[in-house]
C-alpha positions as CSV (number, residue, x, y, z in Angstrom):
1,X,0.0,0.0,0.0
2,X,1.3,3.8,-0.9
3,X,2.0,6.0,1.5
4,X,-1.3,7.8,2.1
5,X,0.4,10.9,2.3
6,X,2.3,10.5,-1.2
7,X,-1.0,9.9,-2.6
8,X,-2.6,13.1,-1.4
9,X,0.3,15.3,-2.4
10,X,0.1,13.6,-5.8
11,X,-3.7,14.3,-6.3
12,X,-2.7,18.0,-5.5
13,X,-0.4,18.4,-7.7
14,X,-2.7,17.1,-10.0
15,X,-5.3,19.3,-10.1
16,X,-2.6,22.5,-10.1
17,X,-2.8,22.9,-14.3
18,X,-6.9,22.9,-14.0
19,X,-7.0,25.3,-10.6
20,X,-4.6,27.2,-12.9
21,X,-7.4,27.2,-16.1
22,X,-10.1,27.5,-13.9
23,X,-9.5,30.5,-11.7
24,X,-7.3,32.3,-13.9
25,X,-8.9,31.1,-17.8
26,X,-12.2,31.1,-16.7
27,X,-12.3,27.7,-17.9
28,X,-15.5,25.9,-17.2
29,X,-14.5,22.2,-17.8
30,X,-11.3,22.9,-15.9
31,X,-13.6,23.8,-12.5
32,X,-16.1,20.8,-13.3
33,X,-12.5,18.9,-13.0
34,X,-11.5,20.9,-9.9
35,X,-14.9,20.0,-8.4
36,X,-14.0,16.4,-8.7
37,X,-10.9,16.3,-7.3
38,X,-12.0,18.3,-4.5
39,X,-14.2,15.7,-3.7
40,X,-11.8,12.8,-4.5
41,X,-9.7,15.3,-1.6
42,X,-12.7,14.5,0.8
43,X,-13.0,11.2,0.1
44,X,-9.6,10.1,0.6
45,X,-8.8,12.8,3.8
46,X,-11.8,10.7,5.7
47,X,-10.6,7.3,4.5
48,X,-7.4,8.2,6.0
49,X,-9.0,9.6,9.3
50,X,-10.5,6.5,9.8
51,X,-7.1,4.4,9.5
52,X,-5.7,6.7,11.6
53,X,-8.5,6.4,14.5
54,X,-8.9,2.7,14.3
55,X,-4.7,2.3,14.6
56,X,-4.9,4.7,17.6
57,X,-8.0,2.5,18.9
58,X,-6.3,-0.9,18.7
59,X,-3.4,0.1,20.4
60,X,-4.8,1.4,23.4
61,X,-4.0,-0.8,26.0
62,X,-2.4,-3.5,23.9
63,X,-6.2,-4.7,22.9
64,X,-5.5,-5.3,19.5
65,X,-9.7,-5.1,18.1
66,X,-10.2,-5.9,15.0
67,X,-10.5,-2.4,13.1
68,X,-14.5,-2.2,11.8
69,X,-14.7,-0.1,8.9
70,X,-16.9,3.1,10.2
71,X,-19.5,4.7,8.2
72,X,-18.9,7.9,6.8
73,X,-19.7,11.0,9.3
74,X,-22.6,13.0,8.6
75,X,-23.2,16.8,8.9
76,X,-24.0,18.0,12.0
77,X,-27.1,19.7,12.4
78,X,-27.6,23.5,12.2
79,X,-27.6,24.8,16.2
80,X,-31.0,26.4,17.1
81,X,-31.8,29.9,17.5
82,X,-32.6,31.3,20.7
83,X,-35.9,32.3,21.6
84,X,-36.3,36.2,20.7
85,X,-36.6,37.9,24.3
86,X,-40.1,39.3,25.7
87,X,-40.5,42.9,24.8
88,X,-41.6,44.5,28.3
């Protein structure tokens, strides 16, 4: 398995010639490709999050558990508004 940080400077680097087209060009196919990779970003940033927190869970205290794979986190809700205050 590659280094998972290799891979992520890699995909960067990728995407440098269409950020470059995109946001400098104007070009629209460039930023649909941009938009991709972004996600692709996500995608592999979580996948790596998880390896990281399920080697840092089976090493604590020598339990070695197997590692479940986790389901991807969702969005936290938006935080309510407080109540508007009684006008007197």
């Amino acid at each position: 398995m590659a280094n998972p940080f290799n891979k992520l400077k890699d995909l960067v680097t990728s995407l440098e010639d269409d950020f470059e087209k995109s946001y400098d060009k104007g070009n629209a196919a460039a930023g649909t490709r941009v938009r991709k990779g972004m996600q692709d970003l996500k995608n592999m940033a979580q996948e790596i999050r998880l390896e990281v927190q399920n080697q840092k869970n089976s090493s604590k205290d020598g339990a070695a558990a197997p590692a479940a794979k986790a389901a991807p986190a969702k969005a936290a809700p938006a935080a309510k508004k407080a109540a508007p205050a009684k006008k007197k």
